[in-house]
Structure formats: C-alpha cells, structure tokens
C-alpha positions in Angstrom: 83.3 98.6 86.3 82.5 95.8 84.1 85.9 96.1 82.1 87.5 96.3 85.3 86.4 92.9 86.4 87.0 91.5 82.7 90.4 92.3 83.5 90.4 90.9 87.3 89.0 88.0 86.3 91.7 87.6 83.1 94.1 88.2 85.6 93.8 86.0 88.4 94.4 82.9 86.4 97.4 80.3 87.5 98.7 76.9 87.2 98.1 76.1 90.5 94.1 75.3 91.5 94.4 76.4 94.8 95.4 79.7 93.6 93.1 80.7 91.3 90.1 79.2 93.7 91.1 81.1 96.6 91.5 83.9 94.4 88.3 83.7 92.8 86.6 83.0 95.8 87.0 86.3 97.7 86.6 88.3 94.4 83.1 87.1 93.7 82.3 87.9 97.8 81.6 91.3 95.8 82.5 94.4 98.2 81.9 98.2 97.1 84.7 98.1 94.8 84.8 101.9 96.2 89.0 102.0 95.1 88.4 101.6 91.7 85.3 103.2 91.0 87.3 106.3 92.8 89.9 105.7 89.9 87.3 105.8 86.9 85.7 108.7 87.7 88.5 110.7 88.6 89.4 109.9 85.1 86.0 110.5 84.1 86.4 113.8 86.0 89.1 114.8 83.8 88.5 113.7 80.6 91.1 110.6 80.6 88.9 107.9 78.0 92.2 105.3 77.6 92.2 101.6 78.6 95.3 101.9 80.9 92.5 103.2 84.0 90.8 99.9 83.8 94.0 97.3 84.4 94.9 100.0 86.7 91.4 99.8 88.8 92.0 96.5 88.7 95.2 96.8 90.7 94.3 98.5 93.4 91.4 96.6 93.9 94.0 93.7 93.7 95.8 95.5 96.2 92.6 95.9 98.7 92.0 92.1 98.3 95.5 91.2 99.1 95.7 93.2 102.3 91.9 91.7 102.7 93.2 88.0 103.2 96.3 89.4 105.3 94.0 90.8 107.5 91.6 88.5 108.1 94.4 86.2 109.2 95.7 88.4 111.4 92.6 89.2 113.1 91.5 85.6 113.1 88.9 86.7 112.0 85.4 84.1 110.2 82.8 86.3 108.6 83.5 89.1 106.0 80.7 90.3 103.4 78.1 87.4 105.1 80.2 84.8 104.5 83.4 82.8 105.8 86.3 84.5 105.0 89.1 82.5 102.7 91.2 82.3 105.7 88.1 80.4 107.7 87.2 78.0 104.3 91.0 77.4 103.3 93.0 77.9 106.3 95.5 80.5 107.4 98.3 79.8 105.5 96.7 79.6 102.2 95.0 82.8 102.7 98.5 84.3 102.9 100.0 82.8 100.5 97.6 83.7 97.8 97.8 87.4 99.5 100.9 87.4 98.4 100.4 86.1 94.8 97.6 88.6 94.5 100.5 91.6 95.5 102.7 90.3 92.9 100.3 89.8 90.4 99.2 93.3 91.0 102.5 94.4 90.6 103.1 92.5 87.2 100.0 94.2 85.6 101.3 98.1 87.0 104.3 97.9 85.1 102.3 97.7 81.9 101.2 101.2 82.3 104.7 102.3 81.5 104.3 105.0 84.0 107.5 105.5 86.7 104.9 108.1 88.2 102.4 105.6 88.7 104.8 102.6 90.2 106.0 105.1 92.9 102.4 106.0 93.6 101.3 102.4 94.3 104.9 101.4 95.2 104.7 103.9 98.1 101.3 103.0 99.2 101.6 99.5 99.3 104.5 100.4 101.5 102.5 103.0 103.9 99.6 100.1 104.5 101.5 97.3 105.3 103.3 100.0 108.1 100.1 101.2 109.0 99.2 97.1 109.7 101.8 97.1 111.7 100.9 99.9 113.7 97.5 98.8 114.0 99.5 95.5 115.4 101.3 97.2 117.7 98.7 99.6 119.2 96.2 95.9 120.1 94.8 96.1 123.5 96.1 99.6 124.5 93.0 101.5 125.9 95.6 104.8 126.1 95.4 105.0 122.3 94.3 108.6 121.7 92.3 110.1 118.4 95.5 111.3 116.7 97.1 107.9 117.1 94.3 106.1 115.8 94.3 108.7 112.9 97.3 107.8 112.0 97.0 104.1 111.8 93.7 104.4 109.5 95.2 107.1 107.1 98.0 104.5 106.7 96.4 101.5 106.5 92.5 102.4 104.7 92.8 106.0 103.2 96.3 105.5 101.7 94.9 103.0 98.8 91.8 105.4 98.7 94.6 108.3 98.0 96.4 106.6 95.9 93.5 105.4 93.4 92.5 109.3 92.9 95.8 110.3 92.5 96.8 107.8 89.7 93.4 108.9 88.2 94.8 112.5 87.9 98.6 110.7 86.9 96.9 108.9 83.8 94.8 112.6 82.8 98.4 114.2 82.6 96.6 116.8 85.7 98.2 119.8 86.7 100.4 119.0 90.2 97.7 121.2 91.8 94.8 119.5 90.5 97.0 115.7 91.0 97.2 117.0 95.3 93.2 117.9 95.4 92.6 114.1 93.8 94.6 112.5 96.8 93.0 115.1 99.4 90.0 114.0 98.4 90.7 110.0 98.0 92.4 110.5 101.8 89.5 112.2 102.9 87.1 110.1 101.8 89.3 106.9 103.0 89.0 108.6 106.5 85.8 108.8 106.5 84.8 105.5 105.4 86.9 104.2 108.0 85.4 106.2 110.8 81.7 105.7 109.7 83.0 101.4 109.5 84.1 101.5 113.2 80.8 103.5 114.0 78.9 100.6 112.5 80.8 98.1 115.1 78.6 99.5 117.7 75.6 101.2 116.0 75.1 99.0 113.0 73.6 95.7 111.9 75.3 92.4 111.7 73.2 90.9 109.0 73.3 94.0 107.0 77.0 94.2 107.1 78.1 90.8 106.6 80.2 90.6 110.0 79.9 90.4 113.6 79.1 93.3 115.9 82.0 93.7 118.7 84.4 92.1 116.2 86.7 95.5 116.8 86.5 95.0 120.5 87.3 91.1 120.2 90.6 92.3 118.4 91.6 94.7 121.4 91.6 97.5 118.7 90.6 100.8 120.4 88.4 103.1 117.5 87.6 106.4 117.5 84.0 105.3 119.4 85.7 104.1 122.1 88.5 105.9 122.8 85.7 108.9 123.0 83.8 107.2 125.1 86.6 106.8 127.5 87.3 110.5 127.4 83.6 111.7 127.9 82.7 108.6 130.3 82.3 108.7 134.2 85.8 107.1 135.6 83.5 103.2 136.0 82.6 103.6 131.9 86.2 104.0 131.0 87.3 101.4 133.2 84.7 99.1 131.6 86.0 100.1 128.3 89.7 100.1 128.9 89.1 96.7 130.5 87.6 95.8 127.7 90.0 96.7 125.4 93.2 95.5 127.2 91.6 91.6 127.5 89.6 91.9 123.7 86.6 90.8 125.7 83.4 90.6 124.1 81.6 89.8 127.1 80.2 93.2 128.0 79.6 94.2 124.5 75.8 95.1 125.1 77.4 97.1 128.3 80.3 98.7 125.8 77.7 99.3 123.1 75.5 101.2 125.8 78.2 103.4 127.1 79.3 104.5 123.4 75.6 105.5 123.0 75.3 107.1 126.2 78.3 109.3 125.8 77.7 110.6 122.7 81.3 108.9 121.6 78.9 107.7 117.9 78.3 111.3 117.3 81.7 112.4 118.4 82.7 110.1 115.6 80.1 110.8 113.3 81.6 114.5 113.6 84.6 113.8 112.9 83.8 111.8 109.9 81.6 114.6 108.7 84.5 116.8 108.9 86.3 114.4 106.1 83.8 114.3 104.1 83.6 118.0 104.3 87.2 118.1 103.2 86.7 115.7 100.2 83.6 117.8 99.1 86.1 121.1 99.2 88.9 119.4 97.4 86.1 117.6 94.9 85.2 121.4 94.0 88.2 122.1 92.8 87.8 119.6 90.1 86.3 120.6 86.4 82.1 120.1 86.6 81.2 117.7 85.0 78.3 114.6 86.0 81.9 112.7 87.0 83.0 115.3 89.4 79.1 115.3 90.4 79.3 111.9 91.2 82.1 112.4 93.7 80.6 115.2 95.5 77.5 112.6 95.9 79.9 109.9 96.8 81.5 111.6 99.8 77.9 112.6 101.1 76.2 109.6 101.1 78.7 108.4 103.0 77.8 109.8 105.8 74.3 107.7 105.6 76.4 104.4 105.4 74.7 101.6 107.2 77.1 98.8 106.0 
C-alpha cells in the first residue's frame, strides 16, 4: 500500500495548482483504500509479484476518488471522512472538474499495463457506475423503491469497482477463467456488503466515528435497504412516516425514522442480507489457492460484518 500511494502521489501532479491541490486534498482525507488492497492481495493470492498491480491499485483507487468528488456534488453534500468535502472547500464546479482530470488521469496510467483484458475490465466498470449514478439519480425520493431495485443500483454504482479490482488481480496472475469469475464474485460480494453494512450505519452508527452526518441518506431522498424494510414490516402510520420522509428528503423526523428502523427489525433485515454477501465472498474466497493472502480475504469479508464506520 505504500508503493501504491508512491505512485498516486507521482501521479496526480499538473501544471495547473488548483488541480493538483484539490487532488491532493481528498487523497490525504485517507479512506480504507479497500479497492486496492482487494487488488494486491488477490495478486498476493495468486502468486502475481510484478510492479504492474501497484499503478493498477492506484487506478481504481483513482477511479473511487473521481466518482468521490462527483458525488459529493451531486448530493450537496459538506462532511466526508470528518472533514469538508473538496466540493464544500473549493466549490462545485471545481470538484467536478478535477473528477474529471482524475478519470483521465486514471485512464492514462491503465494503458501502460499493455493489457486489452484489463482496459475492457475498467473500461466497462467505469461505464456500469456512472449508469448506476444515474439510477441512483433517478430512483431520489421514491419511497416505492423495492430491495431488488435498490440492489441493482448499489451493485452498479459500489460493488462494480470492488469487482473489477479482484478481477484485474486474477487478469495480471494469468488465472484460469474459472478462478478470474470467483475473484469478481467475491469483489461484488464483498462490494454489496460494504454498501449495505454503510447504509445500516446511517441509522445505527456514529457520526463522529464515521466522519459524516447521520440522516445524510434520508436528506438525499435515497430510499436504502433499512428503510425500504421498514416500510414493508411497519404498521401503515410507520410507512407513511418513512415514505413521507423519503418523498420530501426531510431530516426532521430523523430520531422518529431512526426509531422505526430499530423497532421493525429493518437493521437486522439488512444486516442479513449483508451477511448473506459476505457468505458468498467467503465461498468464492475458498475457491482461491491457501495461502496467508487468500486468508486475509476470508478475514476481510468477516470483519465486515462488525463495521462501525
């Protein structure tokens, strides 16, 4: 992870200041830097040792930061990792703007791998997550929203990158196609998961601890898992509440929302189906030589599941 960020940091120079400050800034906010790590030890997994998995950990984590600063715009939203995001320090259309420098970068640096395989891989997933934004758009403030459409729009838009970093792992080992599928299984897995357990923590975690405001899913009019299976497992005044909730991205009755997701059981409704992805990552992660690399992602996709942030 260290060579990774030697390279990021290489990488994100420019002639223009504001590029390389914005740029900068939202790197060192930190973040899990779960995409590449997912990369390296897939290649760890399978004995790939060459420098090509470091430039290309840096890419999708490029990637992630790019559709970061999008995001945040869209949203409007202030506070990411405990601090103001780019869009809130620099303003809205610089945050785009060097979103976009950050894609193209990205895209500069992929073609040095050489690798066809590999620029249809992120070529493809760059396109599936900017759809999946887009369906994220369109699907604001609609409180009929059910579980498979809100599966589809986080398998697009969070567990596509996740899927895509395994996969180019297996790519750059020269895997079997059998052994290349279990990779993405378990990166889209895993991405699932993540993104469940993350809008769990919207009304069951801690704002300090996770750098962001509780409710901040609700402000947005974006219906989650939580919700939606609070709406479906809620006396006909709960869903109202929440559906009202939803359709006007009203924070107002966020301590009322937050107690009707509890007393539903919608967080362990979620927390199940999460569970159930991070089943499916452990059963594809299985399939992978054993090795302390493969160990490491069979540890990864359980703890998880005790996420608090």
């Amino acid at each position: 992870m260290l060579e990774v960020d030697k390279v990021i940091s290489q990488r994100l120079t420019s002639s223009v200041p504001l590029v390389a400050q914005i740029s900068q800034y939202i790197i060192a906010a930190g973040g899990k830097r779960l995409r590449p790590a997912l990369l390296l030890m897939v290649c760890g997994a399978l004995g790939y040792g060459g420098t090509h998995r470091f430039s290309l950990a840096a890419v999708v984590e490029l990637i992630h930061t790019a559709t970061l600063l999008h995001d945040d715009v869209v949203d409007a939203s202030t506070l990411r990792r405990g601090r103001p995001t780019a869009n809130e320090t620099f303003g809205n259309p610089a945050s785009v703007l060097v979103g976009d420098f950050l894609h193209t970068r990205s895209f500069q640096m992929m073609v040095e791998a050489g690798s066809m395989r590999i620029m249809e891989i992120l070529s493809e997933a760059t396109n599936v997550i900017a759809e999946g934004e887009v369906l994220q758009l369109m699907n604001m403030h609609d409180a009929s929203l059910d579980e498979e459409g809100y599966l589809r729009v986080i398998r697009s838009k969070t567990a596509k990158l996740f899927e895509a970093s395994a996969r180019i792992g297996a790519v750059l080992a020269e895997s079997t196609p059998a052994t290349e599928q279990a990779c993405a299984t378990y990166g889209q897995a895993l991405g699932t998961a993540f993104q469940i357990i993350d809008d769990v923590l919207d009304y069951d975690g801690d704002a300090a601890e996770m750098g962001k405001n509780l409710g901040d899913d609700l402000r947005e009019g974006k219906s989650t898992l939580p919700l939606i299976a609070a709406i479906k497992r809620g006396t006909v005044q709960q869903a109202a509440t929440v559906r009202r909730a939803i359709e006007e991205g009203s924070t107002e009755q966020l301590a009322d929302i937050i107690a009707i997701v509890k007393d539903t059981g919608a967080l362990g409704v979620a927390r199940d189906a999460a569970i159930a992805e991070a089943r499916r990552a452990v059963s594809a992660a299985q399939l992978l030589p054993a090795n302390p690399y493969s160990g490491a992602l069979l540890e990864l996709a359980s703890q998880l599941l005790a996420r608090r942030m």
